[in-house]
MMTF fields as JSON, N, C-alpha, C and O atoms, coordinates in Angstrom:
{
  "mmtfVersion": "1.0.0",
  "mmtfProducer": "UNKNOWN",
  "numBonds": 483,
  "numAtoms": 484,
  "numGroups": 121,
  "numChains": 1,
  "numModels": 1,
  "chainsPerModel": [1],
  "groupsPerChain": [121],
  "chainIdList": ["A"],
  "bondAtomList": [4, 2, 8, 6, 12, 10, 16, 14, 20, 18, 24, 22, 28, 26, 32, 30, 36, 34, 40, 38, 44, 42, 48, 46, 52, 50, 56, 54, 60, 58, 64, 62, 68, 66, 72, 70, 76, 74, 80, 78, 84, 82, 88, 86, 92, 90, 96, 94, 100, 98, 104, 102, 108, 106, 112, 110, 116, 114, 120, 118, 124, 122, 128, 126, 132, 130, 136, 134, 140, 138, 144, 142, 148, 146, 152, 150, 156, 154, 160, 158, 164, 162, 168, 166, 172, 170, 176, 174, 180, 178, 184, 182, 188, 186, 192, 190, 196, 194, 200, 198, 204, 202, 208, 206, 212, 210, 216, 214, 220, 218, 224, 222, 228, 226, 232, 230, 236, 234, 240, 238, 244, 242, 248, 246, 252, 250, 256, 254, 260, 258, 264, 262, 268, 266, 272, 270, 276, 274, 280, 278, 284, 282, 288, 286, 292, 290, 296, 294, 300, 298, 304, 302, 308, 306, 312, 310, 316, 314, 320, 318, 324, 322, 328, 326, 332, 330, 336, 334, 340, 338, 344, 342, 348, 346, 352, 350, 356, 354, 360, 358, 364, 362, 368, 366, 372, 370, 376, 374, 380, 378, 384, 382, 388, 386, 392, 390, 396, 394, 400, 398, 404, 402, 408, 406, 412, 410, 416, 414, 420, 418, 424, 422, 428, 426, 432, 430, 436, 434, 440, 438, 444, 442, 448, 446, 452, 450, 456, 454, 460, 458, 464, 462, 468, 466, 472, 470, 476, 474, 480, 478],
  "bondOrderList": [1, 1, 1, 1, 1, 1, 1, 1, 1, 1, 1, 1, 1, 1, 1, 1, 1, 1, 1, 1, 1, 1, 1, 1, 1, 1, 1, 1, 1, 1, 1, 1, 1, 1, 1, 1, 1, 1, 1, 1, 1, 1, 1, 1, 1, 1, 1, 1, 1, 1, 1, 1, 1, 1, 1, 1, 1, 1, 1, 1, 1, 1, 1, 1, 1, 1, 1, 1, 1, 1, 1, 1, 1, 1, 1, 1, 1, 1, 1, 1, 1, 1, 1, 1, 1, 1, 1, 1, 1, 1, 1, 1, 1, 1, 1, 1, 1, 1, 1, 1, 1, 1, 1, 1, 1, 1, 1, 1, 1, 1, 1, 1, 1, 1, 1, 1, 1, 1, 1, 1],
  "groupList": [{"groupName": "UNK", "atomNameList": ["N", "CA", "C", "O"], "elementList": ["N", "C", "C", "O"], "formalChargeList": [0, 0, 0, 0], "bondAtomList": [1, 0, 2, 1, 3, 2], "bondOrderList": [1, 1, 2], "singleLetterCode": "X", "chemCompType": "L-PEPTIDE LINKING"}],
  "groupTypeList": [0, 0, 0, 0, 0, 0, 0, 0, 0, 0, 0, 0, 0, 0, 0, 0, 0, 0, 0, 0, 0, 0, 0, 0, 0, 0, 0, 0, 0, 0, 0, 0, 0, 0, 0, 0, 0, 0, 0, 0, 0, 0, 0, 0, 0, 0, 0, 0, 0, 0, 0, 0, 0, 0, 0, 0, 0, 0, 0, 0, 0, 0, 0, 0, 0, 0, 0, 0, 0, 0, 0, 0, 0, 0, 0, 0, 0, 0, 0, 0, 0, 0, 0, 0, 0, 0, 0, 0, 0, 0, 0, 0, 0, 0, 0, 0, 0, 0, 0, 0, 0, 0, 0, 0, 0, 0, 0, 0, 0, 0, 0, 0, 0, 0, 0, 0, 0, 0, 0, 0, 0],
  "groupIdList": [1, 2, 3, 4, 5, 6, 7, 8, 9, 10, 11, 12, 13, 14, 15, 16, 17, 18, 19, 20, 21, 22, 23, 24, 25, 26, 27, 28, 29, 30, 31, 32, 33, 34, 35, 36, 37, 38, 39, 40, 41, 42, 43, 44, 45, 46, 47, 48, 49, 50, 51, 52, 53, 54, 55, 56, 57, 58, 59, 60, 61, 62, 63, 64, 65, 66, 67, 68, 69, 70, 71, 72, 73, 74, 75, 76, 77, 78, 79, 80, 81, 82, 83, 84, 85, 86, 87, 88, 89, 90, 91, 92, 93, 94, 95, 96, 97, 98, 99, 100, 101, 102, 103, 104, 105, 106, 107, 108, 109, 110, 111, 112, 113, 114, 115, 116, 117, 118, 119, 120, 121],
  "secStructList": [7, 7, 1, 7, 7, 3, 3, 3, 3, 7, 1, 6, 6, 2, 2, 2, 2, 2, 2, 2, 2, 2, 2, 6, 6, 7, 7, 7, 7, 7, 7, 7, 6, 6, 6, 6, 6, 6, 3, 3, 3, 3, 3, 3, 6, 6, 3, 3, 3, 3, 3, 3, 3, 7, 1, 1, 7, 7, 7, 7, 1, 7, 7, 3, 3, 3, 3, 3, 7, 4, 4, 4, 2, 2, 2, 2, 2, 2, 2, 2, 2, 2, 6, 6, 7, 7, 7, 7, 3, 3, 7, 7, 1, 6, 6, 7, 7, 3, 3, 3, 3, 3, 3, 6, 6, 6, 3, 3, 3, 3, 3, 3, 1, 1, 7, 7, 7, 7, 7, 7, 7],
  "xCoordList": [51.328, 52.352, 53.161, 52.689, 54.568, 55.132, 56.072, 56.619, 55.983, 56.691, 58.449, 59.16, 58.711, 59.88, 60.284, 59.645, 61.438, 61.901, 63.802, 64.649, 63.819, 65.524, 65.98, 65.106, 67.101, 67.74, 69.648, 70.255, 70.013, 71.383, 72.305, 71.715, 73.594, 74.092, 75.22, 75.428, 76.504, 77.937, 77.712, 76.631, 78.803, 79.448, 79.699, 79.052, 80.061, 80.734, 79.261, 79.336, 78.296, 77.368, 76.218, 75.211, 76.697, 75.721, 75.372, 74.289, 76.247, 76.272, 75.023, 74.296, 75.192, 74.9, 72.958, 71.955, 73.011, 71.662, 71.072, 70.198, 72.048, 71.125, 70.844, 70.227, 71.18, 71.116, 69.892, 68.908, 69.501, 68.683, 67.257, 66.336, 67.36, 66.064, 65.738, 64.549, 66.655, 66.308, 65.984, 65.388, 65.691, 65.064, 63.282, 62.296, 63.424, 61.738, 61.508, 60.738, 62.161, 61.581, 61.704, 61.265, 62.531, 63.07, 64.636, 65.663, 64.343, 65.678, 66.224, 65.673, 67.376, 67.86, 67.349, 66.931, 67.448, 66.568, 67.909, 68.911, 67.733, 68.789, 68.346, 67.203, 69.357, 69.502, 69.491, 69.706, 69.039, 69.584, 71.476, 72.277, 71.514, 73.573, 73.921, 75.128, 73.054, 73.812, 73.695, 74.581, 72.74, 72.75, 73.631, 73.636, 74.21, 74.489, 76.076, 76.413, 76.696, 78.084, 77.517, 78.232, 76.152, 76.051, 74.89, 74.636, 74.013, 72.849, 72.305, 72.533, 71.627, 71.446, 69.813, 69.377, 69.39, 67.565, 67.346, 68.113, 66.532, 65.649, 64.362, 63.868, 63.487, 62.262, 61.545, 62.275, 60.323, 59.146, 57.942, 57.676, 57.323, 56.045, 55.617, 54.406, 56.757, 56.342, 57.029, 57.428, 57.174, 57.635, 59.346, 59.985, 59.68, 61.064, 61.783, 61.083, 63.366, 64.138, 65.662, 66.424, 65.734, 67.218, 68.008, 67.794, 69.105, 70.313, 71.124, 71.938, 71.124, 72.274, 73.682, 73.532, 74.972, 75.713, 76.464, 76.983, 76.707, 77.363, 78.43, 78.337, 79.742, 80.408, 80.339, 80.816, 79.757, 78.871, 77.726, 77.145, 77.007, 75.208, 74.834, 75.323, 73.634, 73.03, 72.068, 71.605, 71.533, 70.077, 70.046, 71.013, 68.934, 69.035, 67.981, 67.171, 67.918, 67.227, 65.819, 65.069, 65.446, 63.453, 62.743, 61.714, 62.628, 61.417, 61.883, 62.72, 60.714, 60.79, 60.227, 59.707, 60.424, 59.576, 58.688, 59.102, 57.282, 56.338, 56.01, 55.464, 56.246, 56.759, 55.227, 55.171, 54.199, 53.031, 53.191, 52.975, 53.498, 53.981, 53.01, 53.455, 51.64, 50.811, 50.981, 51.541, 50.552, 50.979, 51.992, 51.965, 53.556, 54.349, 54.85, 55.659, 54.193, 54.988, 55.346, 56.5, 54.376, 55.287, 56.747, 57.853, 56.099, 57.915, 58.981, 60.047, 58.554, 59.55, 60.211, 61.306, 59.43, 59.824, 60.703, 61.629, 60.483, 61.216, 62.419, 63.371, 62.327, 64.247, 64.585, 65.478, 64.234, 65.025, 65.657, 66.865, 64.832, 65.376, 66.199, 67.286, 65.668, 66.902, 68.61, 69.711, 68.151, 69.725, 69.834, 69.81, 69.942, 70.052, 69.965, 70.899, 68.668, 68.114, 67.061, 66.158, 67.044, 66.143, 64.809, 64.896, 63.746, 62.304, 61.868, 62.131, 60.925, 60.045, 58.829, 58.553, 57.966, 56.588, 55.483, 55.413, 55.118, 54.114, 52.745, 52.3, 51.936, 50.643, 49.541, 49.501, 48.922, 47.826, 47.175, 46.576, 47.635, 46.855, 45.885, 46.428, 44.585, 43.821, 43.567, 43.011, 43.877, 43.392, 45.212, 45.446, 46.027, 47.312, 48.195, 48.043, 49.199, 49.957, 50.844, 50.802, 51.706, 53.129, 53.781, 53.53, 55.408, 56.691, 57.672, 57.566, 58.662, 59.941, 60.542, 59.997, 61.966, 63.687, 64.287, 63.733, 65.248, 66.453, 67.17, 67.522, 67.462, 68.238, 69.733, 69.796, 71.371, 72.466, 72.917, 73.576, 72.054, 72.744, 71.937, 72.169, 70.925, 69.982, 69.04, 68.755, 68.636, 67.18, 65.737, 65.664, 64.648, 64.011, 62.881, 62.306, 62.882, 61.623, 60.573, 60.779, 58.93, 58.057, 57.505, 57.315, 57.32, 56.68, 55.161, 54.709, 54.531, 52.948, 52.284, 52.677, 51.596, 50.935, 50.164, 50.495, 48.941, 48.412, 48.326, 48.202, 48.361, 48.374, 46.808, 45.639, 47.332, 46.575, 45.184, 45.521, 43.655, 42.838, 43.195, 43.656, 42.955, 43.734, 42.155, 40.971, 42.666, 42.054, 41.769, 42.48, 40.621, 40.19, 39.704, 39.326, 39.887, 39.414, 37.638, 37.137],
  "yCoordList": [-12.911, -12.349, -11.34, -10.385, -11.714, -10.88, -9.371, -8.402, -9.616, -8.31, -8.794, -9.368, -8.322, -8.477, -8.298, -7.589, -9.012, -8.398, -8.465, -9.331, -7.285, -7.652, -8.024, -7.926, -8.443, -9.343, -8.534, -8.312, -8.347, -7.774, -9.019, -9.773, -9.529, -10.75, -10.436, -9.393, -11.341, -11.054, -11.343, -11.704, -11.182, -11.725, -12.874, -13.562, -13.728, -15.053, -15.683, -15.842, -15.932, -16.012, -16.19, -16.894, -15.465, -15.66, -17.263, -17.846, -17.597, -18.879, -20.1, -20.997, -19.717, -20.972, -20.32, -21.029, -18.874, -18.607, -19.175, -20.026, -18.215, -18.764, -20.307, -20.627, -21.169, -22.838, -22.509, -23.045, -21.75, -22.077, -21.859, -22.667, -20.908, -20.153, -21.255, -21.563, -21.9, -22.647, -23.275, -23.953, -24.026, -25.403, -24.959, -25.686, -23.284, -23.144, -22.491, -21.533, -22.978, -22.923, -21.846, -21.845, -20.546, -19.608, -19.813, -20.388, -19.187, -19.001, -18.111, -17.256, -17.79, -16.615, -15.682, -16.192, -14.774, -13.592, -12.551, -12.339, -11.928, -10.726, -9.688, -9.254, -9.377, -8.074, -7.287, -7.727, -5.524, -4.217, -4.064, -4.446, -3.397, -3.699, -2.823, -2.585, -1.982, -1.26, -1.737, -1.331, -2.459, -3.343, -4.856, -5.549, -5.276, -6.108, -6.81, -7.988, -5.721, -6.04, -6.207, -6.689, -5.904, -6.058, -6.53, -6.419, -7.204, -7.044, -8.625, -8.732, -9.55, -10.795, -10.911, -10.652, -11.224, -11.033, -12.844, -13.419, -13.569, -14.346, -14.578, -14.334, -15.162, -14.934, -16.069, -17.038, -16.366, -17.675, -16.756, -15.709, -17.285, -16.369, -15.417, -15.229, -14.249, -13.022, -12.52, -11.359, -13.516, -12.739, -12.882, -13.79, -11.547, -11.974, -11.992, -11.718, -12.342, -12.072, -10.822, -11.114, -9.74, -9.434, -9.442, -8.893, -9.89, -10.312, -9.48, -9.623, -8.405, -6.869, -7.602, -7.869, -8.017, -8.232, -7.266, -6.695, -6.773, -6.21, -6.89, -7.882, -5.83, -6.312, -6.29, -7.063, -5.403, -5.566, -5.383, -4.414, -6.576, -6.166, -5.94, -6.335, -5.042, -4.528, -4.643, -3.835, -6.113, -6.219, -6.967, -7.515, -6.8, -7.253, -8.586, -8.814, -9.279, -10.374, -10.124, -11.092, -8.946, -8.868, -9.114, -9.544, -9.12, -9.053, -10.429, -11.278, -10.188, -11.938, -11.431, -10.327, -12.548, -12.647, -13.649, -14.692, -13.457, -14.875, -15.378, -14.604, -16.472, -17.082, -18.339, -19.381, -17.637, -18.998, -19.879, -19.385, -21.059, -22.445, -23.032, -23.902, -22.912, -24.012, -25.571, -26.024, -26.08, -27.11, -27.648, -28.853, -26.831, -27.433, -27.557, -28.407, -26.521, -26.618, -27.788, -27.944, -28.976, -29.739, -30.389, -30.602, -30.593, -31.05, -29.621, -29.669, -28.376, -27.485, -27.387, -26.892, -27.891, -28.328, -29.332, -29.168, -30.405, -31.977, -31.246, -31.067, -30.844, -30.284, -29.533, -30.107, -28.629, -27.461, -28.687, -28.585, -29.795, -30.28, -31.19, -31.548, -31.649, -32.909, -32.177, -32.708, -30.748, -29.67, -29.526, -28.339, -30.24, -30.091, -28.281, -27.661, -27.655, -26.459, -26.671, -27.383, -26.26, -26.597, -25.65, -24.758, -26.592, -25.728, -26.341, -27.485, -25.183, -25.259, -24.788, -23.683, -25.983, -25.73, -24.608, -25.055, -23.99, -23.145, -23.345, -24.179, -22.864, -22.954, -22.22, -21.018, -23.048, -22.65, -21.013, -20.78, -20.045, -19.099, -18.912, -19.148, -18.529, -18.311, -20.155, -20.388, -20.841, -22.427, -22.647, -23.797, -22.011, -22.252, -23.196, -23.087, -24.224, -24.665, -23.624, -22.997, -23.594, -22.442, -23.026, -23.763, -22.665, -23.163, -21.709, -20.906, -21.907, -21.048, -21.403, -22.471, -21.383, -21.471, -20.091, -19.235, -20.005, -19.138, -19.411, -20.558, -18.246, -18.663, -18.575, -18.224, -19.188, -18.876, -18.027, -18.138, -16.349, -15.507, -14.934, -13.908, -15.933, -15.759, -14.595, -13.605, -14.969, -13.758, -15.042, -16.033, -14.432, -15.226, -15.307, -14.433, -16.641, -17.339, -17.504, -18.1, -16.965, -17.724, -18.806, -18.405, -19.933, -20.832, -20.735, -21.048, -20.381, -20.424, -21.568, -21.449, -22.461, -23.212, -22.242, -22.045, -21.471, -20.372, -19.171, -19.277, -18.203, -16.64, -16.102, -16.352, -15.386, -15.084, -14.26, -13.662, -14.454, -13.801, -12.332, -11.695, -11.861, -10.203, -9.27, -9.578, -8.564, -7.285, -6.161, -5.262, -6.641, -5.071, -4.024, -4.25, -2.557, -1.463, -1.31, -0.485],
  "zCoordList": [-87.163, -88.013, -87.211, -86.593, -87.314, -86.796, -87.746, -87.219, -88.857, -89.805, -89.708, -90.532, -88.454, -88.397, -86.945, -86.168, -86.599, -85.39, -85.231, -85.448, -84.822, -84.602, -83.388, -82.527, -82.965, -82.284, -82.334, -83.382, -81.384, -81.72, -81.45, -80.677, -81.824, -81.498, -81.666, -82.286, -81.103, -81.388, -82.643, -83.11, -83.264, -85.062, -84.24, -85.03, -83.345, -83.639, -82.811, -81.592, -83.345, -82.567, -84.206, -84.27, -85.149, -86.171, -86.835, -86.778, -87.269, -87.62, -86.622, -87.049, -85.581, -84.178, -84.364, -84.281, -84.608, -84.364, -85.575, -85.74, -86.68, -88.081, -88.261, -89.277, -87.493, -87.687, -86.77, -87.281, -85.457, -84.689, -85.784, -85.902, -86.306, -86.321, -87.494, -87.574, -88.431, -89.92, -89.28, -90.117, -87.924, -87.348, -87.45, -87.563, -87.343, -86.813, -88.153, -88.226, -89.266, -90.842, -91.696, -92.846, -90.952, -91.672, -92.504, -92.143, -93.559, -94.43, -94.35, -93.657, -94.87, -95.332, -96.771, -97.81, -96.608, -97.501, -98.164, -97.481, -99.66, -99.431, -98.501, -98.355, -97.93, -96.69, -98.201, -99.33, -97.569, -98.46, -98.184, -97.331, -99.273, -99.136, -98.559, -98.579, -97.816, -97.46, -95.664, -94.912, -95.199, -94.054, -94.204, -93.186, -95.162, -95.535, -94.786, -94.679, -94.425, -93.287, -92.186, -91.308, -91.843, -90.491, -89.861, -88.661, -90.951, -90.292, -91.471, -92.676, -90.635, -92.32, -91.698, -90.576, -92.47, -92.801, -92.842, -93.615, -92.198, -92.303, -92.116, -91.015, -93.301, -93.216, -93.23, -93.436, -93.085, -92.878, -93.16, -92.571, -94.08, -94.507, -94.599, -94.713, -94.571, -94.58, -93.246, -93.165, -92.086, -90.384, -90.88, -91.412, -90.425, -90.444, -89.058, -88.083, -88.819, -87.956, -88.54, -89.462, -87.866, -88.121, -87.518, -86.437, -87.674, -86.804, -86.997, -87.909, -86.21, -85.92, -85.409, -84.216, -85.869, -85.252, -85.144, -86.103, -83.215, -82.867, -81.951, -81.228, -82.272, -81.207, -79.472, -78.641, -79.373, -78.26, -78.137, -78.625, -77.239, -77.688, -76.175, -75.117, -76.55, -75.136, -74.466, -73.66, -74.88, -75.111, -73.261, -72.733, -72.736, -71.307, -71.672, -70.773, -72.6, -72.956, -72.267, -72.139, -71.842, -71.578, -72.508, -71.986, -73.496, -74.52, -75.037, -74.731, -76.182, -76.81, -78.076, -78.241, -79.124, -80.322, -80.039, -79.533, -80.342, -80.732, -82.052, -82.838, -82.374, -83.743, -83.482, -82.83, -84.302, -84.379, -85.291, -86.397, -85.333, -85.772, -86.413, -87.162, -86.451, -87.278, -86.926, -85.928, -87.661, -87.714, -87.79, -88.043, -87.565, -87.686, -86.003, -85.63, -85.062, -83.551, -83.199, -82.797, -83.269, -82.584, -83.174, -82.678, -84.569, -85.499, -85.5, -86.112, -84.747, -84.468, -83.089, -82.822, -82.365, -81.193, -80.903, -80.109, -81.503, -82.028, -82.384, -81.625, -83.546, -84.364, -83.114, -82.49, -82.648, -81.858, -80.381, -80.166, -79.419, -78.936, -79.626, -79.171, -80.873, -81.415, -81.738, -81.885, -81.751, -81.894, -80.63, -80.304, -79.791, -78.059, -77.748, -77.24, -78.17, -77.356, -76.734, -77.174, -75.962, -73.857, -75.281, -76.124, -74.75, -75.16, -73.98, -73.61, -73.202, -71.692, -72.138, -72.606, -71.893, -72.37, -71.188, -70.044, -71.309, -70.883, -70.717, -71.506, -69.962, -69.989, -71.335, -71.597, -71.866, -73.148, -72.474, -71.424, -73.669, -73.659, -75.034, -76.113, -75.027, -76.33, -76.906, -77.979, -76.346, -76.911, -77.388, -77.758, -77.401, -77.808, -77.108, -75.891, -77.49, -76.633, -77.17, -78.228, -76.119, -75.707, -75.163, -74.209, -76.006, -75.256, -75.79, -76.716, -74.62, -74.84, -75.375, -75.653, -76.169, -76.22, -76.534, -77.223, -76.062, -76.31, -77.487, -77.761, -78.352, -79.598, -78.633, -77.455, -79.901, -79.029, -78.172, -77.139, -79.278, -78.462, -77.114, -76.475, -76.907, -75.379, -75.721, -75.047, -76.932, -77.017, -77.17, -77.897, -76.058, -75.912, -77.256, -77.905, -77.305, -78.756, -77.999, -76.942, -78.341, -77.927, -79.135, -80.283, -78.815, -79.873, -79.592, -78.49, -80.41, -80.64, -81.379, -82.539, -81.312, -82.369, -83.155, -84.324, -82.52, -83.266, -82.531, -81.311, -82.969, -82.82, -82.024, -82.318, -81.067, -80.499, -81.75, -82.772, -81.303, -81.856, -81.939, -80.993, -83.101, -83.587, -82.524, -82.387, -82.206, -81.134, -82.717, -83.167, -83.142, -84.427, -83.253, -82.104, -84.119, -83.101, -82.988, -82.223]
}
């Protein structure tokens, strides 16, 4: 579970992502109105994504979200290449298969089948 994660993106850039992310089974959600000019909320079970559109974004694309898929990774994998986006599969960590893609605006996705075992204190 990821809660949430934001993502900063142009405004002309929203549209292309929000199609990306509905491939890996998130919808759109109401945003609060007062984030609502600038910021749109999609969610999948509780993890969300927020999409800050700025006119300029500053993000140096280092970090990533990891998005664990269930049973759906590989038919999320399937849509995201059948929308011609590059997914590069990775080496299994925790018994997991792992792959990358980049949403439009080049913020990196990790695809998880399952989530790493939780670390209790």
């Amino acid at each position: 579970m990821i809660q949430h994660v934001s993502f900063e993106i142009r405004p002309e850039q929203l549209d292309a992502c929000v199609e990306f992310y509905e491939l890996l089974g998130f919808r759109r959600v109401t945003t609060p109105e007062k984030l609502a000019a600038f910021v749109t909320w999609l969610e999948r079970d509780g993890d969300q994504f927020h999409l800050l559109q700025l006119p300029e974004t500053s993000h140096m694309n280092a970090g990533h979200a990891a998005v664990p898929l269930g049973d759906d990774y590989e038919a999320a994998q399937a849509r995201l290449r059948d929308a011609g986006h590059r997914v590069d599969d990775h080496e299994e960590y925790w018994g997991s298969p792992r792959s990358f893609a980049r949403d439009p605006a080049g913020n990196l996705v990790e695809l998880m089948k399952f989530a790493p075992p939780r670390q209790l204190p």
